[in-house]
N, C-alpha and C positions, 0 to 999 in steps of 0.2 A: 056396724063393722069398723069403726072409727075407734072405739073406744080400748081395744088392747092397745092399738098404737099410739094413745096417748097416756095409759096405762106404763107401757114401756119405754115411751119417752121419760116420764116422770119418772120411775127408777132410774133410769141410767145416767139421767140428770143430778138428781140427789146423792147418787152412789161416787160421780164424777166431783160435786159439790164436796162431799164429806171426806176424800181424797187431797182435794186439792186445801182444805183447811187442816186435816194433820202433815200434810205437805208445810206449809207453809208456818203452820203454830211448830215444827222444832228447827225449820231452817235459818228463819229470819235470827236476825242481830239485836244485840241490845238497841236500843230506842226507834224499831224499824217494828210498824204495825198497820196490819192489813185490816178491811173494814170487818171481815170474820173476825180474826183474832181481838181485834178491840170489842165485839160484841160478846165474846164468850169470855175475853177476860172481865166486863163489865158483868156479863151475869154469875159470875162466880163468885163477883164482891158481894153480889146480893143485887135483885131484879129491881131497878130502879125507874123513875119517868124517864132517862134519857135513851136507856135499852130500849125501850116500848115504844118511845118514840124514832129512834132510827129505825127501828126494825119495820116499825108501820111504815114508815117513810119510803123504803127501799122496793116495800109491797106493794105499794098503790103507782111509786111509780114504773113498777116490774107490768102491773097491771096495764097502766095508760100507754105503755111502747106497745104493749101486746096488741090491745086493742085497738090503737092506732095502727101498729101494722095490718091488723083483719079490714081496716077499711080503705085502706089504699091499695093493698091488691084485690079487693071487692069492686073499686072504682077501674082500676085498671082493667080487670075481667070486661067489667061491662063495656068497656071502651072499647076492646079486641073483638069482643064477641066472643069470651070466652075460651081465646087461643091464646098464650103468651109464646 
């Protein structure tokens, strides 16, 4: 039962995401760049090791907050007994 709602978290996530980067790729100023805008204007020069590398970079540590957070309100639950 779990799974539309994280189904529709992830759109509304992405859709929020891809907003706020054509936001942001026409408002900004000449020599003013956001970590999106630097990755898309790098991959438009042509996909190189350094795109591959932040993007990986930004992933895993998108990963280890997540996961980190599942364990500390996991630790927390157990400590309440499960009431917060």
């Amino acid at each position: 039962y779990i799974r539309p709602g994280i189904f529709a978290g992830f759109f509304l996530a992405l859709t929020y995401s891809l907003d706020d980067f054509a936001v942001t790729f026409f408002v900004t100023g000449n020599g003013f760049s956001t970590l999106s805008v630097e990755i898309y204007s790098m991959a438009r020069a042509g996909i190189s090791l350094t795109v591959n590398a932040i993007s990986g970079l930004v992933f895993f540590v998108t990963v280890i907050v997540v996961v980190g957070y599942y364990f500390i309100t996991s630790r927390a639950n157990k400590r309440t007994g499960g009431t917060q």
